[in-house]
C-alpha positions in Angstrom: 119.7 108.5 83.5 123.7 108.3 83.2 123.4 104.4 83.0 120.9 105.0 79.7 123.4 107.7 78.1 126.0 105.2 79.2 124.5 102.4 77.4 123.2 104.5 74.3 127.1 105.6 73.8 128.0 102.0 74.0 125.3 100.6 71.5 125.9 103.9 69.2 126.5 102.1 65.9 123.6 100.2 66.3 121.5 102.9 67.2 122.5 104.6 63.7 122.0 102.0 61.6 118.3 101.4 62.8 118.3 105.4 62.8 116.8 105.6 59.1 114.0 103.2 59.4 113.1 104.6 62.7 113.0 107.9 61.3 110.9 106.7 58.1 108.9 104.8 60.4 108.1 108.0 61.9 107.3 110.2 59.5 104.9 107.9 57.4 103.2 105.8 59.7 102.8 107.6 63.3 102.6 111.3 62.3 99.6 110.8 59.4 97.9 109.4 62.6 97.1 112.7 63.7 95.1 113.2 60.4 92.8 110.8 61.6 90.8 113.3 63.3 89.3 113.7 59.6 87.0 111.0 60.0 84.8 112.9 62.5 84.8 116.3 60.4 83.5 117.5 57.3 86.5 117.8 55.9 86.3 121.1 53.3 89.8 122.6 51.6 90.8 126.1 53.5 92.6 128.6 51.5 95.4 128.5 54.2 96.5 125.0 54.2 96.1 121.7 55.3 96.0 122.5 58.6 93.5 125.1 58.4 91.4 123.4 56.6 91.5 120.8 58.9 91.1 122.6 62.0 88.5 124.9 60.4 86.0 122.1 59.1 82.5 121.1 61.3 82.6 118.1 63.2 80.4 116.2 62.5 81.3 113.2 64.8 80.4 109.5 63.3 78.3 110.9 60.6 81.7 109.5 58.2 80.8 106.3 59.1 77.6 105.9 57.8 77.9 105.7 54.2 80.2 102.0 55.2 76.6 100.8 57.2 74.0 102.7 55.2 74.3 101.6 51.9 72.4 98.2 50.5 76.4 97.3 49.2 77.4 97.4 53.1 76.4 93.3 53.5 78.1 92.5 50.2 81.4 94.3 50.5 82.0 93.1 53.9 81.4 89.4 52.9 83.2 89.7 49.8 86.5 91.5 51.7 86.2 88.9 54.5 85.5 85.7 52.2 88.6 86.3 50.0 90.8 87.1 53.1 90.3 83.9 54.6 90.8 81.9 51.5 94.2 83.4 50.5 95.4 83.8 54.1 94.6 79.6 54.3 95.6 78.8 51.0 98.6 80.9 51.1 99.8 79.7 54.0 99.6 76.1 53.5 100.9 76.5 49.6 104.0 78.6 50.7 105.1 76.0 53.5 104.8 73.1 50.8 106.8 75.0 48.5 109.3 75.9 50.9 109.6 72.5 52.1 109.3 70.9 48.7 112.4 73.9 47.1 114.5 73.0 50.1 114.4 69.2 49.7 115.4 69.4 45.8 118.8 67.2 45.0 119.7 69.8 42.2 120.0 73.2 44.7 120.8 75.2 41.2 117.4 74.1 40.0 115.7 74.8 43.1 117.0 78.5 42.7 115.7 78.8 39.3 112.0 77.9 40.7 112.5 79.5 43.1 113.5 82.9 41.1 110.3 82.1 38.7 108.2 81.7 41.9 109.2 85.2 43.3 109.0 87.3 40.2 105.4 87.6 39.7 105.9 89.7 43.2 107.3 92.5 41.5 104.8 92.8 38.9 102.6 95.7 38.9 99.0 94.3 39.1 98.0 97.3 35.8 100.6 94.7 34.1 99.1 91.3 34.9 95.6 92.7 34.1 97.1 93.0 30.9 98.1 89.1 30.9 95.2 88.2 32.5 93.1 90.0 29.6 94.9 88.3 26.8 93.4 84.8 28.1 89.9 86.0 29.0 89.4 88.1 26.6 86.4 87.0 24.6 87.5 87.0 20.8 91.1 87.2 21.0 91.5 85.6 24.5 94.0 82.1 24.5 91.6 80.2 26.9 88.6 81.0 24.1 90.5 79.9 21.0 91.7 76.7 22.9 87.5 76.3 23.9 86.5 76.8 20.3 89.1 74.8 18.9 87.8 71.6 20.5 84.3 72.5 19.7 83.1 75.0 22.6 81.9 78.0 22.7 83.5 81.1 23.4 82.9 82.1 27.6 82.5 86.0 28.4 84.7 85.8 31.4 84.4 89.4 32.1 80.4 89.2 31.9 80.0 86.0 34.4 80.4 86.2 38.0 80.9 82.4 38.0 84.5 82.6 37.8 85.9 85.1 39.3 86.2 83.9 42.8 88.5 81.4 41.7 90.1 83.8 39.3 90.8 86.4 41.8 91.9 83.6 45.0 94.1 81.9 42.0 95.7 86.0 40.9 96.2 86.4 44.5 98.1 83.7 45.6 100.2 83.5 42.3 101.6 86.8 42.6 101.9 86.5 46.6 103.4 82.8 46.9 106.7 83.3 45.8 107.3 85.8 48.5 105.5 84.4 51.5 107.7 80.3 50.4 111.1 82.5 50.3 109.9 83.3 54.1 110.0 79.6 55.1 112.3 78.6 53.3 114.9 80.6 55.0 113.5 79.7 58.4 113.9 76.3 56.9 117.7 77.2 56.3 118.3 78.1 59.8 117.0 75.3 61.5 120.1 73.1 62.7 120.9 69.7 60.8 121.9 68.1 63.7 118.1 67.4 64.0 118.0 66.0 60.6 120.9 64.0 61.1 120.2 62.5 64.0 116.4 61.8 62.4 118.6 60.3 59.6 120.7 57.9 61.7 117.2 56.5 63.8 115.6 55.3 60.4 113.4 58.3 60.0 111.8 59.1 56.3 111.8 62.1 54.7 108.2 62.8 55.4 108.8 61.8 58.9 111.9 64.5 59.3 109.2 66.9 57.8 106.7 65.9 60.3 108.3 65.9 63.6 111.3 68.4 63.0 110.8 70.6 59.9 107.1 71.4 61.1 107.0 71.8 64.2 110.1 74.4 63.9 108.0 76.2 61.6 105.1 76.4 63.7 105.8 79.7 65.3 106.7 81.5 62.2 103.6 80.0 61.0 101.3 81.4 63.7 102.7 85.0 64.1 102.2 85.9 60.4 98.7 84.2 60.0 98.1 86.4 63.2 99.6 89.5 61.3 97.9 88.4 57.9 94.4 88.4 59.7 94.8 91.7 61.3 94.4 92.9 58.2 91.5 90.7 56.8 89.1 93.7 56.6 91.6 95.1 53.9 91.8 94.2 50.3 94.6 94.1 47.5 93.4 97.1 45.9 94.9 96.6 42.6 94.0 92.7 42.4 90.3 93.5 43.0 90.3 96.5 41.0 92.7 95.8 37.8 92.5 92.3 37.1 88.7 92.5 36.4 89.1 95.5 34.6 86.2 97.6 37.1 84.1 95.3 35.0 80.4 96.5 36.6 78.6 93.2 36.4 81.1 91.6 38.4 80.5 94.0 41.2 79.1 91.2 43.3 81.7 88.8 43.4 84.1 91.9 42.7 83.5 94.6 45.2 85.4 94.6 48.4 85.5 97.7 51.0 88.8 99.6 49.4 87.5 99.4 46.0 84.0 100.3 46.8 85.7 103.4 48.9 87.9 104.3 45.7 84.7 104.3 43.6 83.0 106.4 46.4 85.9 109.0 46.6 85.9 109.4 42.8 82.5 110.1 42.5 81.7 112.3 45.7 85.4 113.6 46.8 84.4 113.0 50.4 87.8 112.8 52.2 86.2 112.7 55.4 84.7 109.4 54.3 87.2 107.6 52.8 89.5 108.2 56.2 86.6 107.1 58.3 86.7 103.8 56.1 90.3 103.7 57.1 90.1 104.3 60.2 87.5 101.7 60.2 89.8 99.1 58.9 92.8 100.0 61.0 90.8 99.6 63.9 88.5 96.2 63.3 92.4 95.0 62.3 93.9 96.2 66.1 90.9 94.0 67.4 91.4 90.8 65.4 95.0 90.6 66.0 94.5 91.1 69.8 91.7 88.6 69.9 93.7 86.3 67.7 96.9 86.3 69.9 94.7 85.5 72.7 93.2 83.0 71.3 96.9 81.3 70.4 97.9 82.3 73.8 95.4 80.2 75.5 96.3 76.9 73.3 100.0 77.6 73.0 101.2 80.5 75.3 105.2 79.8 73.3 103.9 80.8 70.0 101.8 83.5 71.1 103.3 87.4 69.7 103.0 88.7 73.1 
């Protein structure tokens, strides 16, 4: 015990400086894991609090999780979250390591930091804004992509009254905003790889594509496999605001449209079931636990190095 005390004296500055996250990390993601226990009750608001209420309301065990399984929406929701998961986790991926690669092998590095800087802005954009944008091209009288149509002779497309395009749509709003981010990743994984390699690529006759091949690859491979692994632990969650916003809660895209947090959002606003909507959660949360275990495991059995643990 001395020898820890010891050693926590020593380390002291460090210990402060992580002190603020560890306390933020604290209070908003380990103790609301105690209000968990709302999934299994009838959750019903007390007079005396939170807590009360909480402790006062029936269980009612995995009743909560019916209305996920029950419904005729259950098979479509589930596809639709899983489906547009797997396409912007892939796409995403491969699109932000080609930027990366392609930003850090520009000539002109002030250019680069300009495309870069348009690349990462859409990031910070709320998704009630680019709903906006997105409106002012689909939008069937006014909309740019109509009067460009009807200008060469078409006819005007109700975009918000076909579901034919709004996977695309959606996978193309998705990645947009999220690319700039995940290439800024690489590419300062790229920056810390040592040039030694490159050079001594260079001085054996090696190409550019080759360097990328056998060096710049292959360095980013284990970056590359623990935030796919990450990324699909959370593949039975959704961008709310992407699948809600951008198609304007447009009811006849509900099809192609739905996904499990929007279809619980809609549920919540309707019934006011809080016991639900934490079941769904907790739902999530846990189906997400499993993937990333069985995922690592997976990795861990072709490549034990890159495995997260």
């Amino acid at each position: 015990m001395s020898a820890f005390f010891k050693s926590l004296n020593k380390d002291k500055v460090l210990w402060f400086m992580v002190l603020p996250g560890t306390i933020w990390f604290l209070i908003f993601c380990y103790l609301p894991m105690f209000g968990t226990i709302i999934a299994f009750k009838d959750f019903k608001i007390h007079r005396d609090g939170f807590f009360a209420s909480v402790l006062n309301s029936k269980w009612v065990g995995l009743e909560n999780f019916n209305f996920l399984f029950s419904t005729e929406d259950a098979y479509i929701i589930t596809r639709n979250t899983i489906l547009y998961n797997v396409a912007l986790i892939s796409l995403g991926l491969v699109l932000a390591v080609g930027i990366a690669i392609t930003l850090n092998e520009l000539v002109n590095k002030r250019m680069a930091k300009v495309y870069q800087t348009a690349m990462f802005m859409p990031y910070f954009l709320s998704w009630v804004i680019i709903s906006f944008f997105t409106f002012s091209f689909l939008s069937v009288d006014k909309g740019i992509l109509n009067q460009v149509i009807v200008y060469f002779g078409g006819d005007p497309v109700s975009w918000y009254g076909d579901t034919r395009f709004w996977p695309y749509i959606l996978i193309f709003m998705g990645i947009w905003k999220s690319i700039g981010y995940s290439s800024v990743v690489y590419l300062a994984a790229i920056a810390g790889i040592d040039k030694s390699y490159y050079e001594a690529a260079m001085i054996d006759g090696a190409s550019k594509w080759q360097q990328i091949k056998f060096i710049t690859l292959p360095l980013l491979k284990p970056l590359m496999v623990t935030l796919t692994i990450l990324a699909i632990g959370g593949i039975f969650r959704s961008d709310f605001g992407l699948f809600y916003q951008i198609p304007r809660d447009s009811g006849v895209l509900y099809s192609v449209t739905n996904v499990i947090d929007t279809y619980i959002y809609r549920s919540m606003s309707t019934t006011g079931n809080l016991g639900m909507s934490t079941a769904a959660g907790l739902y999530q949360s846990v189906v997400g636990f499993i993937m990333v275990l069985v995922t690592n495991s997976i990795v861990k059995k072709i490549s034990k190095e890159n495995a997260i643990f």
